[in-house]
N, C-alpha and C positions, 0 to 999 in steps of 0.2 A: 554547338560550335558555330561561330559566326558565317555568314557567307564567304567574307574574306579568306579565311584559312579552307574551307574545302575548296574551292576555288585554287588558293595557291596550292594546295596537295593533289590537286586534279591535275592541274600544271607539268608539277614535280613528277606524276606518276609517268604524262602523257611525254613527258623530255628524255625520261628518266627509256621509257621502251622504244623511245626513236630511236637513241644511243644504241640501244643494244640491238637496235633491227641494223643499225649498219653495217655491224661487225659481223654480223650471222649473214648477208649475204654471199654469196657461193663467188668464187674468183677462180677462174684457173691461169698458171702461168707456164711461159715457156723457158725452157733458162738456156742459157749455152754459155760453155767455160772448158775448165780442165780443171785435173789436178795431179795427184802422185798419190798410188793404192801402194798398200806396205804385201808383198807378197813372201809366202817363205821360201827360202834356196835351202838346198839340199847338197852336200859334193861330201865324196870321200875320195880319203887319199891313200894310197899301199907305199909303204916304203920298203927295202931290203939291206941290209949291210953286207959286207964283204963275210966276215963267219957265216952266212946264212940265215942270221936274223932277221927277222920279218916282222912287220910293226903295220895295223892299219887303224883308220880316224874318220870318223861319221861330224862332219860340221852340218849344225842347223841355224839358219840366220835369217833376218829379214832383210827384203830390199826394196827400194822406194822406185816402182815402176811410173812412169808419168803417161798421162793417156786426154782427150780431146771427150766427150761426151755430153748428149742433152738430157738436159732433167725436167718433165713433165712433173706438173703438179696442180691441188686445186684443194681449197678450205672453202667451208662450212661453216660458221660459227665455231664449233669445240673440236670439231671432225672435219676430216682431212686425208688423202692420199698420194703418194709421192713414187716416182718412176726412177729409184736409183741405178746412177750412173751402174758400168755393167761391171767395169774393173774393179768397184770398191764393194761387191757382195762377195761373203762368203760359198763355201761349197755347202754346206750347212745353213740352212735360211729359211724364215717363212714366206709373207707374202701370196700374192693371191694373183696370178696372169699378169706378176712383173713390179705390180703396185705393192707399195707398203703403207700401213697406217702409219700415221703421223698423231703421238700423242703430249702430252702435255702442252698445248696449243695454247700460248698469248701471243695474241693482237692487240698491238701499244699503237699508240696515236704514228711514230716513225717508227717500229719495228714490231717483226713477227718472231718469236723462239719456241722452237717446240723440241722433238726430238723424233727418232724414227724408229720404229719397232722391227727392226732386221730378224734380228734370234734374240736368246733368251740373254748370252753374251754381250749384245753387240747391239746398241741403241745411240749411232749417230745423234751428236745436237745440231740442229740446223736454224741457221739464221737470217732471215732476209730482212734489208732495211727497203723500209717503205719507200724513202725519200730518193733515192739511188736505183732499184730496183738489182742492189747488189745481193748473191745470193752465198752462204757459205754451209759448206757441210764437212763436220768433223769428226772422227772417229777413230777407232783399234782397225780399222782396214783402210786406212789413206783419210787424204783431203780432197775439198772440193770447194774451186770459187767458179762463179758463173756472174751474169748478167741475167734478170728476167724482163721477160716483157708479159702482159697481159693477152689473152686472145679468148675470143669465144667459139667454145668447140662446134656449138649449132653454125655459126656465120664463116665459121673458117674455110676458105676457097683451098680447094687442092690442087697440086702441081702440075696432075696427068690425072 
């Protein structure tokens, strides 16, 4: 093999694992938004008629409650964990002191999508654009758009 081509493949190799050292750096982000969690209503009705007839009715429905909440979050390279909002988890949930993994994780040049592992049911997609620091999370228990911003949990000053 010539000089020139190990040379250019030494290159290639050394560009080739810069790239992928940028993306594997660890970010955490803050996000603050709102959205609307689909919650279920429950009501029943009795009715009577004039003979004495008696009739009653169990209604089951969703409803789209709206709520203000912050979503912590922070990526890895492939791994990642996220702080969902509180209105849009189930009674039924995994998670580990509030965090959920975050899996099927790309990181595009202006955008992140991955998804979030709630329960076995119930795996929110969530998607942040790099360029905006607009954040969205979607799912069978509501929505959620936010703002992020960046911050470092070691340097972060506290209020009190």
């Amino acid at each position: 093999m010539k000089p020139r081509a190990i040379f250019g493949l030494l290159a290639l190799c050394v560009a080739t694992s810069a790239a992928g050292q940028s993306d594997s750096k660890r970010f955490d982000l803050v996000c603050l938004g709102g959205g609307a969690a689909n919650k279920a209503t429950y009501a029943q009705a009795n009715a009577w008629d004039s003979n004495g007839g008696y009739a009653s009715a169990n209604v089951v429905g969703n409803r789209s409650v709206p709520f203000d909440d912050q979503v912590n979050l922070w990526i890895e390279g492939g791994e990642g964990r996220i702080r969902m909002p509180r209105a849009m988890l189930p009674v039924i949930r995994g998670g580990e002191d509030g965090w959920f993994k975050i899996k099927s994780i790309k990181i595009g040049e202006n955008e992140i999508t991955a998804s979030v592992a709630v329960n076995v049911m119930n795996n929110p997609k969530l998607r942040i654009d790099r360029l905006t620091g607009a954040i969205s999370i979607s799912g069978k228990a509501g929505d959620y758009v936010g703002t992020c911003q960046p911050y470092d949990p070691s340097t972060v000053q506290r209020r009190f």
